[in-house]
C-alpha positions as CSV (number, residue, x, y, z in Angstrom):
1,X,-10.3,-36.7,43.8
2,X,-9.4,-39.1,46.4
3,X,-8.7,-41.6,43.9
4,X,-6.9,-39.5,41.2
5,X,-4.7,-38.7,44.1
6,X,-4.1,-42.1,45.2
7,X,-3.4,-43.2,41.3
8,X,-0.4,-40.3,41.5
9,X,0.9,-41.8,44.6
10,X,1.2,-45.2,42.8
11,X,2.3,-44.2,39.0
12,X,3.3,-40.5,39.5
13,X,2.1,-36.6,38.1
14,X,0.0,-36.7,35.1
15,X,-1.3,-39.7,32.7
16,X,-4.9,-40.8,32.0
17,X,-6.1,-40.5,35.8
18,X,-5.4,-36.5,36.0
19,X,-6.9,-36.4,32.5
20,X,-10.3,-38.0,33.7
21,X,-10.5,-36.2,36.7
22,X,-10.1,-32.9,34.9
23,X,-12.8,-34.2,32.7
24,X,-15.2,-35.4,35.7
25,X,-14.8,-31.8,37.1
26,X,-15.8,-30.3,33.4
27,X,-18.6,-32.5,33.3
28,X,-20.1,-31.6,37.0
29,X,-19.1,-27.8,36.8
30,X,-19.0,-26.8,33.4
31,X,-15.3,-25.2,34.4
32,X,-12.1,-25.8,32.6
33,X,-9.6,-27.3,34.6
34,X,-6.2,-28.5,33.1
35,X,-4.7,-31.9,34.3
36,X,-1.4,-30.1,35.8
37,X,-3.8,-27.0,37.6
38,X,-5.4,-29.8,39.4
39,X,-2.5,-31.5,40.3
40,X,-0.6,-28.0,41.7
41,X,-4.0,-27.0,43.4
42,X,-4.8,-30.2,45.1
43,X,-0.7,-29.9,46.1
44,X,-0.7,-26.7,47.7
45,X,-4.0,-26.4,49.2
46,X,-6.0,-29.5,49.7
47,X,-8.7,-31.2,48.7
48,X,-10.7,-29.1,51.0
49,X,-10.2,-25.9,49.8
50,X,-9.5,-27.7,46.0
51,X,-13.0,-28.5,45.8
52,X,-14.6,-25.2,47.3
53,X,-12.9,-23.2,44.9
54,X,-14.7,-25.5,41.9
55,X,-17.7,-24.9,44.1
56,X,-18.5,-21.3,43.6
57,X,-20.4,-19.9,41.0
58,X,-19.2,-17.6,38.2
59,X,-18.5,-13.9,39.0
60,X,-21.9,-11.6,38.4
61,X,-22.2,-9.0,36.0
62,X,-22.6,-5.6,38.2
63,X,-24.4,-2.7,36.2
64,X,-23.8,-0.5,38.6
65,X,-21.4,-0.4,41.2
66,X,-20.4,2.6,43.4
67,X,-16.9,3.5,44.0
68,X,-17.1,2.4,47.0
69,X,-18.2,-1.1,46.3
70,X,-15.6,-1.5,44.1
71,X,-13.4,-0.1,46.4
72,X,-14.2,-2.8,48.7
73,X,-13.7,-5.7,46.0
74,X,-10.4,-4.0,45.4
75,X,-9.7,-4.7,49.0
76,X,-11.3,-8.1,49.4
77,X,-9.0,-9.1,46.0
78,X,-5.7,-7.9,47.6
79,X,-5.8,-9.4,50.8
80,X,-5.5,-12.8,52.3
81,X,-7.6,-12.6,55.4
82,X,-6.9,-14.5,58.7
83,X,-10.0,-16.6,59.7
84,X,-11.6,-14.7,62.8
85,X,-14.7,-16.9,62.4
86,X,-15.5,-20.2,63.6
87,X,-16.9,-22.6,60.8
88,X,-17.2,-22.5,56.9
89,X,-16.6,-18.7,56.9
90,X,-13.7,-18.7,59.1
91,X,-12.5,-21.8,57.1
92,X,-13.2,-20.9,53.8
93,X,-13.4,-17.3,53.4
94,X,-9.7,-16.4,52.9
95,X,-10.0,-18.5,49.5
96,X,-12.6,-16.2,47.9
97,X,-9.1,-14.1,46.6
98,X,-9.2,-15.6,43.6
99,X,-13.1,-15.4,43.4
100,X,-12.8,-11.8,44.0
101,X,-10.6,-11.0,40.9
102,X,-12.4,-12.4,38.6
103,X,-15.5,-10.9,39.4
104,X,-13.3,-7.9,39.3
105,X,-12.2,-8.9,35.9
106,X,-15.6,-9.3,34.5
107,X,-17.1,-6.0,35.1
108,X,-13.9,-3.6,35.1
109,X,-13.0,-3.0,31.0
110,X,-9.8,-2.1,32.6
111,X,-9.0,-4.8,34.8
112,X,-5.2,-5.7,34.7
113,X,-3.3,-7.7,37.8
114,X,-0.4,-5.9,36.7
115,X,-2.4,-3.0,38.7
116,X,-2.1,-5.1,41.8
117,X,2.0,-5.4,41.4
118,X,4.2,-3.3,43.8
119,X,5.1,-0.3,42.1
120,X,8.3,2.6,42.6
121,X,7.2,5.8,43.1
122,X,8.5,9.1,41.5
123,X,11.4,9.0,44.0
124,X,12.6,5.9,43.7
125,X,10.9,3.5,46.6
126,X,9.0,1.1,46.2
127,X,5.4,0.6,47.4
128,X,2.4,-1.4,47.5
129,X,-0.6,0.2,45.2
130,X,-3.7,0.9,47.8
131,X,-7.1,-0.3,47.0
132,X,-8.6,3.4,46.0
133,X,-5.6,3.5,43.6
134,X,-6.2,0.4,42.2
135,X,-10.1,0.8,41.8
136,X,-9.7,4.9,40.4
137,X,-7.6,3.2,37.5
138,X,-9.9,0.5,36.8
139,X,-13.2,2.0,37.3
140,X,-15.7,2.8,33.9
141,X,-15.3,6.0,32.7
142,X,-18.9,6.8,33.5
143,X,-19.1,6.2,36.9
């Protein structure tokens, strides 16, 4: 990473170095990652944070999760926790966001982050969906 990022320094965005660096991460993860995703991540967050999200481990399949569980992914997906812990939780933990949804998207049929957007209410106002809204809509129809 280090060196893709000093090869943009010296011949811009893009190009051959991005390419094999998106290929590298392929090859040691097994994830997809475009040239210009790597780029924008490495951009905004850092390295740091950059390579623990290519750390994790793909989302579970749940069989059966409570309401309440799933409540609490709901909650864990929406929000962007301030570290409160010293160390790698405190660091790192606020970046499991993204880790959160897709593990919401994997076991929810009706997973949509439309369902996460603000939304106006009968009268008019706008407002922020809470979590129990958000998991009763996209909770199975068994459970």
């Amino acid at each position: 990473m280090t060196q893709l990022m000093r090869e943009v320094d010296e011949h811009g965005d893009g190009g051959p170095a991005s390419e094999r660096a998106a290929e590298d991460i392929r090859r040691l993860t097994s994830k997809t990652v475009e040239p210009s995703e790597l780029l924008y991540a490495w951009e905004s967050e850092g390295e740091e944070v950059l390579a623990f999200r290519l750390s994790l481990p793909d989302p579970p399949v749940v069989e059966d999760i409570s309401y309440a569980e799933l409540t609490t992914l709901v909650h864990r997906a929406m929000t962007h926790p301030v570290p409160t812990a010293d160390g790698f939780a405190g660091s790192f933990g606020p970046y499991l966001d993204r880790w959160y949804a897709a593990l919401l998207r994997r076991n929810c049929t009706r997973y949509r982050p439309q369902l996460f957007n603000r939304r106006r209410s009968p009268g008019g106002d706008w407002y922020d969906p809470s979590a129990e809204e958000i998991a009763t809509a996209i909770r199975p129809r068994d459970s």
